[in-house]
C-alpha positions as CSV (number, residue, x, y, z in Angstrom):
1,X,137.8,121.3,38.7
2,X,138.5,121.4,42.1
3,X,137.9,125.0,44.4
4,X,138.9,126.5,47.3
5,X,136.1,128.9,49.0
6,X,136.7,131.1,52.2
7,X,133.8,133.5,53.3
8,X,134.6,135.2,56.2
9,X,131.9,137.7,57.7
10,X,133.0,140.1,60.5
11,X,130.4,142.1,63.0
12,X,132.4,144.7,65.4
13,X,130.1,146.6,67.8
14,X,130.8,149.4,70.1
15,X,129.0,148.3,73.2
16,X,128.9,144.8,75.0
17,X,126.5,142.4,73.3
18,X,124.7,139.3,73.7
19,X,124.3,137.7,71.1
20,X,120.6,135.5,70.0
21,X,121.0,131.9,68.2
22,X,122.9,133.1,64.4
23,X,121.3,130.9,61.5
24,X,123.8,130.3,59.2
25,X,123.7,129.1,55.4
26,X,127.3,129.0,54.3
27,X,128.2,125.3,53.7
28,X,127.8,124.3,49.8
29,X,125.1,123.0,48.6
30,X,125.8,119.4,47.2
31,X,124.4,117.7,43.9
32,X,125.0,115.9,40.5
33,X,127.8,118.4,39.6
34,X,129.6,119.5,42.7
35,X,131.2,117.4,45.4
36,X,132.5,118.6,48.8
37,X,135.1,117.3,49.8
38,X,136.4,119.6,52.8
39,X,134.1,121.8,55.3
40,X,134.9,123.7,58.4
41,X,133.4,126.6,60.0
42,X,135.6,128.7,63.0
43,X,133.2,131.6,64.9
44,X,134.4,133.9,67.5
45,X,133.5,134.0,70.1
46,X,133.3,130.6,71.0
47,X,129.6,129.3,70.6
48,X,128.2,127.0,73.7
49,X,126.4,125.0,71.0
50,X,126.0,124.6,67.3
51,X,123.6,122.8,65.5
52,X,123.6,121.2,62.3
53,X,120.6,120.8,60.3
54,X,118.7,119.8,57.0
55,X,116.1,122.8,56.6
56,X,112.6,122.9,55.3
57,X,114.0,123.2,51.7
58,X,117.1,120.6,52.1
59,X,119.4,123.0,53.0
60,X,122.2,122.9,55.0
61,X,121.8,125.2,58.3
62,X,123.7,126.0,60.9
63,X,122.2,127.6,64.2
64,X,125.0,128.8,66.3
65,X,124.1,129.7,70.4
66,X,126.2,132.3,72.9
67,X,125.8,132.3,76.1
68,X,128.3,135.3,76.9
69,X,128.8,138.5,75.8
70,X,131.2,140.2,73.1
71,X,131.9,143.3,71.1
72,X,133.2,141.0,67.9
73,X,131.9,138.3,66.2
74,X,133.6,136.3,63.6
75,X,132.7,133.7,61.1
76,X,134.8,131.9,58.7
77,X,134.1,129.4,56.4
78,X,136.2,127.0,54.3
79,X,135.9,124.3,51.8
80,X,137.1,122.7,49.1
81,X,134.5,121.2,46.5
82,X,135.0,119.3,43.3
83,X,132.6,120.7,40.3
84,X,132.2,119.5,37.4
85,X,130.8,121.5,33.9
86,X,127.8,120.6,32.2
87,X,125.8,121.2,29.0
88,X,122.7,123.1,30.7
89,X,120.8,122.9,27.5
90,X,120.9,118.8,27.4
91,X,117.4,117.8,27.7
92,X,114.6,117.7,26.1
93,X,111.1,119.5,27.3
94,X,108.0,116.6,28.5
95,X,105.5,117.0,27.6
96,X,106.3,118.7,24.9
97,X,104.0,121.7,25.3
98,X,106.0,122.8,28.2
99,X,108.4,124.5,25.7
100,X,105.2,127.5,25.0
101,X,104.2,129.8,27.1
102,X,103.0,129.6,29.8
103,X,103.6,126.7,31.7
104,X,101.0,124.7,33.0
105,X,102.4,121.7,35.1
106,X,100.0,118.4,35.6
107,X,98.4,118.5,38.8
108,X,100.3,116.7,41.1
109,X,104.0,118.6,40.0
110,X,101.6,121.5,40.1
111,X,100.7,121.0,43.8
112,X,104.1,120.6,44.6
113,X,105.2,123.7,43.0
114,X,102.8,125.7,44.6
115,X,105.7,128.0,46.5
116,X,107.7,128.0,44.0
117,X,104.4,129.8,41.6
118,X,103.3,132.7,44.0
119,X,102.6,135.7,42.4
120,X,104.0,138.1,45.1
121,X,105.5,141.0,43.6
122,X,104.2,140.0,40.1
123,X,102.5,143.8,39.7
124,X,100.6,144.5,36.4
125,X,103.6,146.3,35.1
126,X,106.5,143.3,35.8
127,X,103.4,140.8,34.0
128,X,102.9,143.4,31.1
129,X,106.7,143.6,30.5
130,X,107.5,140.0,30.7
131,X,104.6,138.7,28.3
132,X,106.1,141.6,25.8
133,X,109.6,140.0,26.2
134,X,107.5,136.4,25.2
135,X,105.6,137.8,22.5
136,X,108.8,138.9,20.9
137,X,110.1,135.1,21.1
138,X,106.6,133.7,19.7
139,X,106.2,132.5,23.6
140,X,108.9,130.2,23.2
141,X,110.3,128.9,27.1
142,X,113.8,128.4,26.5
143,X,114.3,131.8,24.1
144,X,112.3,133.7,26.9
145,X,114.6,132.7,29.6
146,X,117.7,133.8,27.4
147,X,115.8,136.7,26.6
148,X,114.7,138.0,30.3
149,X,118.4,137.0,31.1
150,X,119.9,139.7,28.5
151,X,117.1,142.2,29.2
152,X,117.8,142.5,32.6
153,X,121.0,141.9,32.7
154,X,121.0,145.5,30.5
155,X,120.5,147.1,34.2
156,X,122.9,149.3,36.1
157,X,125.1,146.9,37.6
158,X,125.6,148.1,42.0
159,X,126.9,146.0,44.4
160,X,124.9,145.8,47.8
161,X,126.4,143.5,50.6
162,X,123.5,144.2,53.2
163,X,120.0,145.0,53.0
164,X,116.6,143.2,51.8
165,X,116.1,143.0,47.8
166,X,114.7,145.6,46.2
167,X,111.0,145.0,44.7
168,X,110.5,143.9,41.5
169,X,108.5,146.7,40.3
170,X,111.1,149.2,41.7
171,X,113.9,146.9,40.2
172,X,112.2,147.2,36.9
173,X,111.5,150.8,36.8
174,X,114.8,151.7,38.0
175,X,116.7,149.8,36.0
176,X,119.3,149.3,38.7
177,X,120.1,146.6,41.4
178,X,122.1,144.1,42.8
179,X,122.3,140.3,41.7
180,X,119.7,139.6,44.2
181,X,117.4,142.2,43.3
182,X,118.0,141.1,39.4
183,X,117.3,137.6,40.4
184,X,113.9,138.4,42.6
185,X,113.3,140.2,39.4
186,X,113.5,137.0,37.5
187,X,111.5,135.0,39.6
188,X,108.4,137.5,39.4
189,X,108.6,137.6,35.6
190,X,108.8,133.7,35.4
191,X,105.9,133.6,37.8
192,X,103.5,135.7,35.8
193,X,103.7,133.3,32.9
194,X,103.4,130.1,35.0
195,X,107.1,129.3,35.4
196,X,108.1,127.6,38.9
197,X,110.7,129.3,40.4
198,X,113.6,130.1,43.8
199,X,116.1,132.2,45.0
200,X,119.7,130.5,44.8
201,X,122.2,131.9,47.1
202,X,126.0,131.2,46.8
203,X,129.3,132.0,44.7
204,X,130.6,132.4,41.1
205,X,133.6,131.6,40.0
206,X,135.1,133.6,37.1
207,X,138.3,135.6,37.4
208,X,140.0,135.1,40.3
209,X,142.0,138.4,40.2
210,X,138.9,140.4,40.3
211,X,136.9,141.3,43.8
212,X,134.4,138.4,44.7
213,X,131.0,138.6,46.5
214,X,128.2,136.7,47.8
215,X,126.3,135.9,44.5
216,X,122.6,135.0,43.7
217,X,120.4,133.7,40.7
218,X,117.8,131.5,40.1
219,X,116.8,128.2,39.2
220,X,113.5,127.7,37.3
221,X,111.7,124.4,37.3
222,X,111.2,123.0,33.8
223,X,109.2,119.9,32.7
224,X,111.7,117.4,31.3
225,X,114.7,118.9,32.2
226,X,114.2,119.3,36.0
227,X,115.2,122.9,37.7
228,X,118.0,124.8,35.9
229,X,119.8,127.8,36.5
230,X,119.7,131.4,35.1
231,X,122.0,134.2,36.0
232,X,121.1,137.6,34.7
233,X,123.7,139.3,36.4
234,X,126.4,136.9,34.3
235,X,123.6,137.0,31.5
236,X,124.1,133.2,31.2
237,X,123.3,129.5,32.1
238,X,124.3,127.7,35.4
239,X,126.6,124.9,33.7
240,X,129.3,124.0,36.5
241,X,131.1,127.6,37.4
242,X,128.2,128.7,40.2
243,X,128.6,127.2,43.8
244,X,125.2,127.1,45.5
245,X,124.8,127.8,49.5
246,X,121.1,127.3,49.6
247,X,117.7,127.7,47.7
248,X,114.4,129.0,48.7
249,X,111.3,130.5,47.4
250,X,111.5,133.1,49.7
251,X,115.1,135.4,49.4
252,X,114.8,136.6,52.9
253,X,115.0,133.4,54.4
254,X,118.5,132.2,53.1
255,X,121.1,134.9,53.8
256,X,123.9,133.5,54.7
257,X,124.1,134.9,58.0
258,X,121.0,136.0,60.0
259,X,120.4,136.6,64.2
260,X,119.9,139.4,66.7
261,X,121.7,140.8,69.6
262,X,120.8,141.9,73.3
263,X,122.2,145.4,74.6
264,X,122.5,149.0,72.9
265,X,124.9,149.0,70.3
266,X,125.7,150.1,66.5
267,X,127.4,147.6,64.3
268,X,129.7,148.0,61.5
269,X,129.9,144.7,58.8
270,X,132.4,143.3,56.7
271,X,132.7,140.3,54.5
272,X,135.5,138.9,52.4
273,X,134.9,135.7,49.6
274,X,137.9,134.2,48.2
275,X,137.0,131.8,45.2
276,X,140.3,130.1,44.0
277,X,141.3,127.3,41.7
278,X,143.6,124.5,43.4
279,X,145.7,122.9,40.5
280,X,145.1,119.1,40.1
């Protein structure tokens, strides 16, 4: 299936501006099941310079430098990408053991895991409610993860374009938040019972006709069947309709768009995602 993605982000300001370097994390994120086959990226004002790079967790980033002042700036990216669907439950846990809870990786995937396990955020309440969720699946892995999908997925949906995400613990007790506040949710719960897990950053493709954000989920790391995706806002598996931008441990450091500006001025944002189908 072959897609046609245009983000554009929008700053207006009502004073002159300089603007700092931009880093920016909007070109897809390429693997075994999605291609790209197009890519550009126009900004306004012109930047001086623009550098492409591979990040500290293989991302694609952009930083984008101005050397002049503005009261706009303007990004737009395009692509097309080819995706392809896939059975997300088509492996088979090694060692074996890995399908109880919790996890406990062998000591070198364990080392390497290590930001992937922090228990930041994992409060005694968000560790309390997610071994209840397990011990109402017999601390089965895969039937957890389905589980903590539905059960947070239960939340008051809101839609949040700017800002950090919430905590986990306010998440939780609210019972309200945005995809990435669900998802940074799902990551501390994973974490307090051992399961490796990041922040994915990108799109969803579903129903064209409807109104289409940014989107986040996350990917969890399981032995035997490598990291694979969750979406509690969807309630389902990652099998070919999600389009990641970039991963991290940390949420913070991959929104798609993040810099500074010189001077005194208030700005006001807007962003627009178009996720279409092209017909083959």
């Amino acid at each position: 299936m072959k897609l046609a993605i245009s983000h554009t982000l929008l700053y207006d300001y009502n004073n002159e501006v300089r603007l700092e370097p931009h880093y920016l994390y909007l070109h897809p994120k390429q693997g075994p099941y999605l291609k790209v086959e197009q890519y550009s990226l126009q900004i306004s004002p012109t930047p001086d310079f623009i550098s492409k790079n591979v990040d500290s967790a293989d991302n694609i980033q952009h930083i984008v430098f101005f050397n002049s002042s503005t009261r706009q700036l303007s990004i737009q990216a395009k692509s097309v990408i080819e995706v392809t669907e896939f059975n997300p439950y088509s492996f088979i846990y090694h060692p074996f053991e890995s399908s109880r809870l919790p996890i406990k990786y062998a000591n070198d995937l364990n080392d390497s895991l290590q930001s992937y396990l922090n228990r930041k955020g994992v409060t005694t309440f968000v560790d309390q409610t997610a071994r209840q969720i397990a011990a109402s699946v017999n601390w089965d892995t895969s039937s957890f993860l389905s589980e903590l999908n539905k059960f947070i997925h239960s939340f008051a949906y809101e839609i949040r374009e700017e800002g950090e995400a919430y905590s986990p613990e306010k998440t939780l007790l609210e019972r309200r938040g945005s995809c990435r506040d669900y998802s940074v949710l799902f990551m501390a719960m994973c974490r307090a019972l051992g399961i490796a897990s990041k922040f994915v950053s990108g799109y969803y493709f579903s129903d064209p006709n409807q109104p289409q954000y940014l989107h986040a989920w996350v990917n969890v790391y399981l032995p035997g069947g490598g990291w694979r995706g969750y979406d509690p806002t969807q309630n389902c598996l990652v099998s070919g309709r999600h389009i990641p931008l970039a991963t991290s441990a940390m949420p913070a450091l991959i929104s798609p768009i993040h810099g500074t500006f010189r001077g005194s001025a208030q700005s006001v944002f807007n962003a627009e995602v178009s996720v279409r189908k092209i017909e083959e």
